[in-house]
DRENDO-1510 file (C-alpha; in Angstrom, 1 decimal, always signed):
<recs>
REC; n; res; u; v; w
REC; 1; UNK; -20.1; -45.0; +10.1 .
REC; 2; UNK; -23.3; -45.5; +8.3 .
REC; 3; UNK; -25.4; -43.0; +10.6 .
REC; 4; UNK; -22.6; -40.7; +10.4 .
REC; 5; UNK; -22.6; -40.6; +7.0 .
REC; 6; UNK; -26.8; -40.3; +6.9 .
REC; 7; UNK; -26.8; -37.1; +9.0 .
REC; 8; UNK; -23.6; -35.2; +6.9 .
REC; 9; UNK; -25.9; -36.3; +3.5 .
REC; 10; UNK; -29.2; -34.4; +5.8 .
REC; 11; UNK; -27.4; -31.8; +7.0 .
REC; 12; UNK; -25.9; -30.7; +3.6 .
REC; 13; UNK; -29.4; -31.7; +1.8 .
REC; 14; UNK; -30.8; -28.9; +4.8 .
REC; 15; UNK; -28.1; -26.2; +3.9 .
REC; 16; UNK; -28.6; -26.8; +0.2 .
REC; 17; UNK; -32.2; -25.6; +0.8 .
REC; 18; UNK; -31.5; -22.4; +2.1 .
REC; 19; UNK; -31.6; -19.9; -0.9 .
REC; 20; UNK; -29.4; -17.0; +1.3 .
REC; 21; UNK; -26.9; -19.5; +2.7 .
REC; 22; UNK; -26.3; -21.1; -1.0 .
REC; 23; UNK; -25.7; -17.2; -2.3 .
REC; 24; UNK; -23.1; -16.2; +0.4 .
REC; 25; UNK; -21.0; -19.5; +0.4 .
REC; 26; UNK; -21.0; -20.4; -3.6 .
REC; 27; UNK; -22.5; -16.7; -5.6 .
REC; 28; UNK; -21.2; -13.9; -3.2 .
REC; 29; UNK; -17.4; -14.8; -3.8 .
REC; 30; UNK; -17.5; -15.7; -7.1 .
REC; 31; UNK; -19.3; -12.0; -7.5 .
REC; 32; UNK; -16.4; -10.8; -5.7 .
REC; 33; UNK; -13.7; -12.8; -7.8 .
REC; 34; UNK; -14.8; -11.6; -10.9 .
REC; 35; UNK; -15.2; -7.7; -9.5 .
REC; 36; UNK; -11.9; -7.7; -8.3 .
REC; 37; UNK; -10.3; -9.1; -10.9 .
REC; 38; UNK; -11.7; -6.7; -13.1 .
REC; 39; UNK; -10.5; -3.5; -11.1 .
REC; 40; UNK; -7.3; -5.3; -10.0 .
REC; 41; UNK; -6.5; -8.8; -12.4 .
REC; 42; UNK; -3.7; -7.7; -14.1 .
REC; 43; UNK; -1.5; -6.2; -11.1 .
REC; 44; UNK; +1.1; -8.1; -9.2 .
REC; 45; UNK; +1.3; -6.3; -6.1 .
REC; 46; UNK; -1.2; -3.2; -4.5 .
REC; 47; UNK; +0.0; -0.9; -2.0 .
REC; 48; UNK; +3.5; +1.0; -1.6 .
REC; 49; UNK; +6.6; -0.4; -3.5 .
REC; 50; UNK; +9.3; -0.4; -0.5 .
REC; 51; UNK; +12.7; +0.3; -1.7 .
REC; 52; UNK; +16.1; -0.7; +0.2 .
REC; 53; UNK; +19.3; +1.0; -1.0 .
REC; 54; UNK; +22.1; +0.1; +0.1 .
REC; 55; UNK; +25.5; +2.1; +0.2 .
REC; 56; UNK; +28.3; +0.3; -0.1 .
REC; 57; UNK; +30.9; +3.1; -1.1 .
REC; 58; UNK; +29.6; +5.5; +1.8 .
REC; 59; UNK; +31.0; +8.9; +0.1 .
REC; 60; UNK; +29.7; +11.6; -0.8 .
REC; 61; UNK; +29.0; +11.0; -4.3 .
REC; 62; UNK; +27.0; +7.8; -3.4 .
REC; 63; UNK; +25.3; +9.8; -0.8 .
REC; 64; UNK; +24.2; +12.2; -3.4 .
REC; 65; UNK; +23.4; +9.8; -6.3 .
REC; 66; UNK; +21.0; +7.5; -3.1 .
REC; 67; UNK; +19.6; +11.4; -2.2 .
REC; 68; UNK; +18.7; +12.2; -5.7 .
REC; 69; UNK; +16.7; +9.3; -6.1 .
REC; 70; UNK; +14.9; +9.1; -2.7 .
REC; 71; UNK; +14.2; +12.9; -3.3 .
REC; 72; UNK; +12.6; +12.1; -7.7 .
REC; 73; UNK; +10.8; +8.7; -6.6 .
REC; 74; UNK; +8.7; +10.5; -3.4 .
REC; 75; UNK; +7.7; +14.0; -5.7 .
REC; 76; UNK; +6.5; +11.1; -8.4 .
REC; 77; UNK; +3.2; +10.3; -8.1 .
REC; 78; UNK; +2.6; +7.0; -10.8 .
REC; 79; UNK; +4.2; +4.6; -8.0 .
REC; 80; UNK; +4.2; +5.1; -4.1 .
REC; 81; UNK; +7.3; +4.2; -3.1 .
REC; 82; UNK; +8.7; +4.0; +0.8 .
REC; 83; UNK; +12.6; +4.2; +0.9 .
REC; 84; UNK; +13.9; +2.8; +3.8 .
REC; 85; UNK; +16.9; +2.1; +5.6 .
REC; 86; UNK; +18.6; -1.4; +5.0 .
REC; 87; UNK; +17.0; -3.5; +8.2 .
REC; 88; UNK; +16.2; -7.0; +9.2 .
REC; 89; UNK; +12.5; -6.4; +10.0 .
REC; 90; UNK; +11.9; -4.6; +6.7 .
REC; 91; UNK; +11.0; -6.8; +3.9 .
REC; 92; UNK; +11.7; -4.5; +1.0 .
REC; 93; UNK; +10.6; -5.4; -2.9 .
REC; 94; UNK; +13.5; -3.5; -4.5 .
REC; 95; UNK; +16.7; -3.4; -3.6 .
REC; 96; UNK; +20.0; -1.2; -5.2 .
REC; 97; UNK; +23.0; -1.9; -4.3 .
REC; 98; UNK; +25.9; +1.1; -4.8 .
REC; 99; UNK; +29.0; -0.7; -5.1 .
REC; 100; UNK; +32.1; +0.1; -3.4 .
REC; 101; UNK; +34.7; +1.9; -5.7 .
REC; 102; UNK; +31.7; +4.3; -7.2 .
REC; 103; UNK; +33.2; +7.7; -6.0 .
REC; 104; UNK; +36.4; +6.8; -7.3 .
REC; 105; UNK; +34.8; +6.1; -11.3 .
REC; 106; UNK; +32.7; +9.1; -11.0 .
REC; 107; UNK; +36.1; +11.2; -10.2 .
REC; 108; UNK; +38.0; +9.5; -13.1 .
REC; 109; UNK; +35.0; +9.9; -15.5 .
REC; 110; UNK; +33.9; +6.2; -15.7 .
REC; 111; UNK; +30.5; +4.6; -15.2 .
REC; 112; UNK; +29.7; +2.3; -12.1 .
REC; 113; UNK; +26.6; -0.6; -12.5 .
REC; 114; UNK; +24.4; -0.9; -9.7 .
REC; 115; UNK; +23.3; -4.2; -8.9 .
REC; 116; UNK; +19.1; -4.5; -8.7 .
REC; 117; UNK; +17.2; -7.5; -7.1 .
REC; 118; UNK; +13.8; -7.8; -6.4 .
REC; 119; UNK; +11.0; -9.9; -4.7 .
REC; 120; UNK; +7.9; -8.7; -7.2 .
REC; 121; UNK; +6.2; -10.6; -9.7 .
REC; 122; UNK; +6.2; -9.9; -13.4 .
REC; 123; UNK; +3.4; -7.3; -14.0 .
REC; 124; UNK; +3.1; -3.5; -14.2 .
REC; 125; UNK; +4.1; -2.5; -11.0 .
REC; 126; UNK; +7.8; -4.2; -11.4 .
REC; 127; UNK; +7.7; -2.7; -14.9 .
REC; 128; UNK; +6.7; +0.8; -13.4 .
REC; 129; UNK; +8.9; +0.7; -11.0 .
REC; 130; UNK; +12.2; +0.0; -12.7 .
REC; 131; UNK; +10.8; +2.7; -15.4 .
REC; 132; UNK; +10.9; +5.0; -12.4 .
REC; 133; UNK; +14.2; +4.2; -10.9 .
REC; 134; UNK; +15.7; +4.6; -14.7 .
REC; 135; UNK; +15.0; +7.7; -14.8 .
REC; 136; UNK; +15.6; +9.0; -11.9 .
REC; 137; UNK; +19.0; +7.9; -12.5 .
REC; 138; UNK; +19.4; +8.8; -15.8 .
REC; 139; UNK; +18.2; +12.4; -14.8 .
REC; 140; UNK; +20.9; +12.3; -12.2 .
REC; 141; UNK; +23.6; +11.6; -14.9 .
REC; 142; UNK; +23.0; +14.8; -16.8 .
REC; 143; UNK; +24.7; +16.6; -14.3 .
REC; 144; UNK; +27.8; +15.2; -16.1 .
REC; 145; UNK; +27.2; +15.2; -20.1 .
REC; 146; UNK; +30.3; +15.5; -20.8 .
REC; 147; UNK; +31.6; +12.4; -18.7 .
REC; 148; UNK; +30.5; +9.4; -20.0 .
REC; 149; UNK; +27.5; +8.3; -17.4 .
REC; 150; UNK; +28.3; +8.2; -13.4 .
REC; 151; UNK; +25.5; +5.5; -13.2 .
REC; 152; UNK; +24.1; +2.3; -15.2 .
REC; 153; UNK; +21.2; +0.7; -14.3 .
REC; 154; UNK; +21.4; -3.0; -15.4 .
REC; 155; UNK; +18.3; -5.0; -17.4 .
REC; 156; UNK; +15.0; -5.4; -15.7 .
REC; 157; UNK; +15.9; -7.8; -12.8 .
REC; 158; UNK; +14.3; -11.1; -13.2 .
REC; 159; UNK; +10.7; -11.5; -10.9 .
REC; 160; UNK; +10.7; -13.2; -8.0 .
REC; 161; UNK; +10.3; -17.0; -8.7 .
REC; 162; UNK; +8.1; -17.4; -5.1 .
REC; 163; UNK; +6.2; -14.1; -5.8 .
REC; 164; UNK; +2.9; -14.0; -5.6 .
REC; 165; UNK; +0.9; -12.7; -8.3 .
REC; 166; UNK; -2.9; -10.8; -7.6 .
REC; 167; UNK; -5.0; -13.4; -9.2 .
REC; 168; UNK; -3.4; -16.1; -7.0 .
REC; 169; UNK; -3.9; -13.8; -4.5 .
REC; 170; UNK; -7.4; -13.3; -4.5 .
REC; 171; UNK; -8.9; -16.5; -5.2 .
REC; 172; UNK; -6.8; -17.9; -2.4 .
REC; 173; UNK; -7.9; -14.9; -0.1 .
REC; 174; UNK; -11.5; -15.8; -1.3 .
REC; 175; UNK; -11.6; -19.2; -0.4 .
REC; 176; UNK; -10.2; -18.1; +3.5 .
REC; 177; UNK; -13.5; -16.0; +2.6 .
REC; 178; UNK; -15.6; -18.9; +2.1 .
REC; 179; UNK; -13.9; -20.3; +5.1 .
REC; 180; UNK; -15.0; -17.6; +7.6 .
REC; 181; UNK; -18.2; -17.0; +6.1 .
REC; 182; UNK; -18.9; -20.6; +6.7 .
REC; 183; UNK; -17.7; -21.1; +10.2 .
REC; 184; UNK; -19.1; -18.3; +11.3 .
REC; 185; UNK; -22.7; -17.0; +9.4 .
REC; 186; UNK; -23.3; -20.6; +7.7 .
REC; 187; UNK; -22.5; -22.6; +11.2 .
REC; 188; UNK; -23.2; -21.3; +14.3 .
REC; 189; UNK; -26.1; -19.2; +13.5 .
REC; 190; UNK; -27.7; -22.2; +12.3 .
REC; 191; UNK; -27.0; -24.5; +15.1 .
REC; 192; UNK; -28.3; -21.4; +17.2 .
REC; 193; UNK; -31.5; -21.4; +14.8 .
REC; 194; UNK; -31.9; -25.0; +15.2 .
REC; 195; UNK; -31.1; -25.4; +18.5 .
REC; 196; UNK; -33.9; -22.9; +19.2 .
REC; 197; UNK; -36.7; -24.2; +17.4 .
REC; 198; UNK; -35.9; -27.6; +18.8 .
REC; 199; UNK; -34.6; -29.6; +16.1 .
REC; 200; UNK; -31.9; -31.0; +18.8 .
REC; 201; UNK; -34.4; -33.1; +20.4 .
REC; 202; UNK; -34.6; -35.2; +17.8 .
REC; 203; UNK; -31.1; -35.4; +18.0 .
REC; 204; UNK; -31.4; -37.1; +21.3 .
REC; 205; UNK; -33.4; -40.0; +20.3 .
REC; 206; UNK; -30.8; -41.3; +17.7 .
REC; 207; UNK; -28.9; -44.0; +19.4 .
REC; 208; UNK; -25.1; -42.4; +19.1 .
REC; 209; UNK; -22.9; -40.4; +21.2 .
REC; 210; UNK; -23.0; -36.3; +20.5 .
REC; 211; UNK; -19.9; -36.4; +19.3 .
REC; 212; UNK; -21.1; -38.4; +16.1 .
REC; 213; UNK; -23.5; -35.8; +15.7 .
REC; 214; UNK; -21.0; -32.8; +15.9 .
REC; 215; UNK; -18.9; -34.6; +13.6 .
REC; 216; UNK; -21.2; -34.8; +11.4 .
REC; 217; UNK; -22.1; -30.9; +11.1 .
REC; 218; UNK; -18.6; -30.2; +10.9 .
REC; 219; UNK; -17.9; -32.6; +7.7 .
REC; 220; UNK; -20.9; -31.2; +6.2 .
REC; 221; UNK; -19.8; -28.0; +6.3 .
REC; 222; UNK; -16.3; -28.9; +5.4 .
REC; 223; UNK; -17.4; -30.7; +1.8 .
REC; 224; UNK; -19.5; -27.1; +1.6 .
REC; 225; UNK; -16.1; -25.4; +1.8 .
REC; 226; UNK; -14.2; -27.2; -0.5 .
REC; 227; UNK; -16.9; -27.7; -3.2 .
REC; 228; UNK; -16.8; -23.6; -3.2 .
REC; 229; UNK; -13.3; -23.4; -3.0 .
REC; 230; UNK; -12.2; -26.1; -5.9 .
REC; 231; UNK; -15.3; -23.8; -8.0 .
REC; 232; UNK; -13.9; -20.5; -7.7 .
REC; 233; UNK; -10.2; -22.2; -8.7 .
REC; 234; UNK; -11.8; -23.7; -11.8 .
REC; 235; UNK; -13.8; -20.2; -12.4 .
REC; 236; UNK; -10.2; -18.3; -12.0 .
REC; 237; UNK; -8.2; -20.9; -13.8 .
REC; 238; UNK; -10.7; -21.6; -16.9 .
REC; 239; UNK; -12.5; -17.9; -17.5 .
REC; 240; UNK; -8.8; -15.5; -16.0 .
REC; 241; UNK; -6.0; -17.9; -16.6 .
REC; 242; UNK; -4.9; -18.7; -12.7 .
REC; 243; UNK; -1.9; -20.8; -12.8 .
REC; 244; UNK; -0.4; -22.6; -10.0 .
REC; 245; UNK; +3.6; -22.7; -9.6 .
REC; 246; UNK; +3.7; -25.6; -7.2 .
REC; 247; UNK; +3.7; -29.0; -7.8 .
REC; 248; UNK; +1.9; -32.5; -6.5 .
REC; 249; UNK; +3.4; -32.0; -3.3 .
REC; 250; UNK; +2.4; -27.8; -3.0 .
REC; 251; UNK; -1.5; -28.4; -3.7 .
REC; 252; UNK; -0.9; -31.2; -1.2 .
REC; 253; UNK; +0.6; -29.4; +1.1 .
REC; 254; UNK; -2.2; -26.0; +0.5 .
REC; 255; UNK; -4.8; -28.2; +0.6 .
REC; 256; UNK; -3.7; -29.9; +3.7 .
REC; 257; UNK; -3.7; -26.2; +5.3 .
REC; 258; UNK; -6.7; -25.4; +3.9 .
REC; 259; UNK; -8.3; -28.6; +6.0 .
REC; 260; UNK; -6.6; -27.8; +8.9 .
REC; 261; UNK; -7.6; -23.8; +9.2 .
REC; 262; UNK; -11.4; -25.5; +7.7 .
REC; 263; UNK; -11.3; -27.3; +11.1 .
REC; 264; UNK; -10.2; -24.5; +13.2 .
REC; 265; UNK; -12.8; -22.3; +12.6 .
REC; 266; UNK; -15.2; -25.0; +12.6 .
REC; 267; UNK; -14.3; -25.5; +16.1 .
REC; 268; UNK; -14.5; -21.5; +16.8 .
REC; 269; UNK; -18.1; -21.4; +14.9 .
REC; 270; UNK; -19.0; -24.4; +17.3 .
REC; 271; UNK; -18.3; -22.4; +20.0 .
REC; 272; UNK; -20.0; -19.3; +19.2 .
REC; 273; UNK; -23.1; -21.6; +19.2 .
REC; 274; UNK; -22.0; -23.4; +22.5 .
REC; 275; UNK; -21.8; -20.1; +24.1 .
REC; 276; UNK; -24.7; -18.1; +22.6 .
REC; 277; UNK; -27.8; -18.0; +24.2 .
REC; 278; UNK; -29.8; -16.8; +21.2 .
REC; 279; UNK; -29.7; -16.4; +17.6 .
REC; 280; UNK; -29.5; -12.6; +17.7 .
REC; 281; UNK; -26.8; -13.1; +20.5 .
REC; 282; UNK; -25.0; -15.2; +17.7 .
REC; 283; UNK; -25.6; -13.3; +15.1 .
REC; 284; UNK; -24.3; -10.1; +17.1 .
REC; 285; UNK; -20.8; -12.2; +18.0 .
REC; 286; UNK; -20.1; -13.6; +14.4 .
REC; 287; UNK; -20.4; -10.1; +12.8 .
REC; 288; UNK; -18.1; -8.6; +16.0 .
REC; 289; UNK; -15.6; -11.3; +14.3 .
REC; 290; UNK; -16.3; -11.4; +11.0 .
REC; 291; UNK; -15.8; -8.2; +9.7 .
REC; 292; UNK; -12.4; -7.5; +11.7 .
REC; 293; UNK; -11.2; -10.6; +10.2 .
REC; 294; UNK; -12.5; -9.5; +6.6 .
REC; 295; UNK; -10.2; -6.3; +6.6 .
REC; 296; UNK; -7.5; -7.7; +8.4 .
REC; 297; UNK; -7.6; -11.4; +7.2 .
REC; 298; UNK; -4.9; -10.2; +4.3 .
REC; 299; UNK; -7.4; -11.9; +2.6 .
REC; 300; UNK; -8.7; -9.7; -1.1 .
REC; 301; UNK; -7.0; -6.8; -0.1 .
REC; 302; UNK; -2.8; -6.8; +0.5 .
REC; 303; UNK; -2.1; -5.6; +3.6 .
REC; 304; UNK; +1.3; -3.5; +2.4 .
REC; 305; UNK; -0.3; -0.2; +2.8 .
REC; 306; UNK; -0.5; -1.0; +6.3 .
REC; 307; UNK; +2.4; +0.3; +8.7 .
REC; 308; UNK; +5.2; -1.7; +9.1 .
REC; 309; UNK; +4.9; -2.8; +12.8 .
REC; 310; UNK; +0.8; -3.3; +12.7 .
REC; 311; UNK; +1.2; -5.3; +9.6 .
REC; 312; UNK; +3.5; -7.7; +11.4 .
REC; 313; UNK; +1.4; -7.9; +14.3 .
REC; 314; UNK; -1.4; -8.9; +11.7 .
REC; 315; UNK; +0.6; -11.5; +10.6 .
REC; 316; UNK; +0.4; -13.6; +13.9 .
REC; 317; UNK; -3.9; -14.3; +14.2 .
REC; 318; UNK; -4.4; -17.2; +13.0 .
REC; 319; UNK; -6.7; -16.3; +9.6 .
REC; 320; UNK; -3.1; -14.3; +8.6 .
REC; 321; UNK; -1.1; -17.3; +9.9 .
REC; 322; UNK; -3.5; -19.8; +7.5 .
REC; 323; UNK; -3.5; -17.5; +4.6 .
REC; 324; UNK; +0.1; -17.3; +4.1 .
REC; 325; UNK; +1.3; -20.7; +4.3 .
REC; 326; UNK; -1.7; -21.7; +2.0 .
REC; 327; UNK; -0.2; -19.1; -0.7 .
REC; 328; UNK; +3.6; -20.4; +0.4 .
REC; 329; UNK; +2.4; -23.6; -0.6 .
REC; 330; UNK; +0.8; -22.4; -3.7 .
REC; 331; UNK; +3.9; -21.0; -5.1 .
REC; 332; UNK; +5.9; -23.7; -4.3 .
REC; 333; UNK; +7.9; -21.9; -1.2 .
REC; 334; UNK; +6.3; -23.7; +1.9 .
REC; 335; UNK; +8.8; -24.9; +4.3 .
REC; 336; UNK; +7.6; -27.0; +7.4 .
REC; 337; UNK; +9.9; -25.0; +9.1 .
REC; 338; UNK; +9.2; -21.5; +8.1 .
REC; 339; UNK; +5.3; -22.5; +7.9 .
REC; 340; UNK; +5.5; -24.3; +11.5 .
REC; 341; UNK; +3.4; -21.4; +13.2 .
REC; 342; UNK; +0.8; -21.6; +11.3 .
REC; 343; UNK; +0.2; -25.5; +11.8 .
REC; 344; UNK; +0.8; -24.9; +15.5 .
REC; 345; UNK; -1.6; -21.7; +16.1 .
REC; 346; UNK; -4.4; -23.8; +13.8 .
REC; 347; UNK; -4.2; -26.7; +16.0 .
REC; 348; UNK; -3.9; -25.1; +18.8 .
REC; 349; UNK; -7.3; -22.9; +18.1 .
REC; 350; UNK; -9.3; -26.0; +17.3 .
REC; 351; UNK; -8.5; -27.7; +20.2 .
REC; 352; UNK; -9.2; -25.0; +22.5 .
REC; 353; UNK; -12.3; -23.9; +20.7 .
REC; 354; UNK; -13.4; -27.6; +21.2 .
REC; 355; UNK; -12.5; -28.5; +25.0 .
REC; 356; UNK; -14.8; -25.4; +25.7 .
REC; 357; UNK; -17.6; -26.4; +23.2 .
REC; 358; UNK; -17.7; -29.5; +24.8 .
REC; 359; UNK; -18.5; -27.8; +28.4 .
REC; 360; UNK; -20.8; -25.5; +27.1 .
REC; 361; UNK; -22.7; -27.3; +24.7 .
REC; 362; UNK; -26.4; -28.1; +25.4 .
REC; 363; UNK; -29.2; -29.6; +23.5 .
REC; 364; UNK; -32.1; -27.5; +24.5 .
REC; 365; UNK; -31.7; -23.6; +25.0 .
REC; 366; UNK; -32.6; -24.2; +29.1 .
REC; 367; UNK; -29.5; -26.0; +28.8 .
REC; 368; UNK; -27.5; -22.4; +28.7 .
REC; 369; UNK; -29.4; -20.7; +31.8 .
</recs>
């Protein structure tokens, strides 16, 4: 325990030295926190607003009233909305309900409420959007000024109490950042590097097992990740008010997540550098991974502009997987159950990733020919 504890304090005093590496993991997503934030800190949700009406009168004054509005909320151009049918696989973030009994009040001059629920979070984009759907409606009703009006919108509904606001959003999505930045550029480039210009060998001569070693690289890097992580929460929580709706148990449960998805990629950054045969051959692999990840990751930028059936595909890699039970859990709406594929696909990844660093792994670069 004692010489595993001596080579995490030399490995971290060696990263610590590097000027680049201590810019990408700690400066580069604070930079990024606070330019975001800026552009995008006060909006709850970027990306289309999908709307679900549903019909439950079916006539042809419901028909009309659901036509009007469709037809007013896509010439609009202050909020992109998507209507779309009502359907399992679509997650809408506003639905209106028609009630049964509607063409009957419109005939006999009465007013109908619709009922209005959503899945937003307070901000400007479930303001906007109710703005929109109130006028639509009310421009619908002056087709009958004389009748008292055929439709009532009810008060804003109330947001979401699991929704997810931006800032949440993006300083979680920045520490998966930090994540995959380290695994990948701050990890197995560096073994590569060190590998290389043998630094291994002395490796060797220390009386403990390999493993010992490899452990110790991976906690180093691990106490990297969550010093960056816990500095852009307090950044976000002390300098743009960040608040977190879960409780003991949900920064337990995230943090627990964050560990497990730390150790995943770990294992996937220890492969690259099993595998690679040179730091340029590395380097080359980490970027064919990194920057598909970075746009597709979910992780600063929502991926709701996306089309339905890619976005759900998305949702399956394991970075997506990660991500969203770390946010469940920081709203307070993780489930074991509902969150069960992402523990599963993590674990499964490190182990895999491991079992074949193990057979590839060498100490000198002849090791790999």
């Amino acid at each position: 325990m004692k010489n595993l504890l001596h080579l995490v304090r030399a490995d971290l005093a060696l990263f610590l030295r590097g000027r680049l590496a201590l810019f990408w993991t700690f400066a580069f997503p604070l930079l990024m926190l606070m330019m975001q934030m800026a552009l995008f800190g006060q909006e709850a949700k970027l990306g289309p607003v999908t709307l679900v009406i549903h019909d439950m009168d079916r006539s042809t004054e419901s028909a009309s009233y659901a036509s009007e509005l469709s037809r007013g909320l896509r010439l609009q151009n202050s909020v992109e909305f998507r209507v779309a049918a009502p359907s399992r696989t679509v997650k809408p973030d506003l639905e209106l309900t028609i009630p049964a009994g509607f063409a009957e009040a419109v005939r006999a001059g009465q007013s109908t409420e619709m009922k209005l629920e959503t899945s937003l979070a307070a901000g400007p984009t479930l303001e906007a959007s109710y703005g929109m759907l109130r006028g639509f409606s009310d421009g619908y009703n002056l087709a009958g000024l004389q009748d008292e009006p055929r439709v009532v919108l009810p008060p804003p509904p109330a947001p979401a109490a699991g929704a997810l606001d931006y800032r949440l959003f993006l300083v979680s999505g920045l520490a998966g950042l930090v994540i995959l930045s380290t695994s990948l550029m701050g990890f197995a480039g560096p073994l590569v590097a060190a590998r290389e210009g043998g630094m291994f060998r002395l490796y060797q001569l220390f009386p403990m097992p390999t493993g010992v070693v490899v452990l110790a690289w991976c906690l180093s890097r691990l106490v990297i990740i969550v010093l960056a992580s816990a500095a852009m929460f307090a950044v976000a929580w002390a300098v743009y008010g960040v608040k977190l709706n879960a409780g003991p148990a949900g920064i337990a449960a995230a943090g627990g997540m964050l560990a497990l998805g730390c150790a995943a990629f770990l294992a996937l950054g220890l492969l690259l550098a099993a595998a690679s045969r040179s730091v340029a051959g590395v380097t080359m692999a980490s970027n064919l991974l990194y920057f598909p990840l970075l746009f597709s990751g979910n992780l600063m930028i929502p991926l709701g502009g996306l089309p339905p059936l890619l976005r759900d595909a998305l949702e399956f890699l394991p970075l997506n997987a990660m991500m969203a039970s770390i946010r469940h859990a920081l709203t307070g709406s993780m489930s074991w159950k509902g969150d069960a594929y992402s523990i599963v696909v993590l674990a499964a990844m490190m182990c895999a990733c491991l079992l074949l660093a193990v057979r590839r792994f060498g100490w000198t670069p002849r090791d790999l020919h």
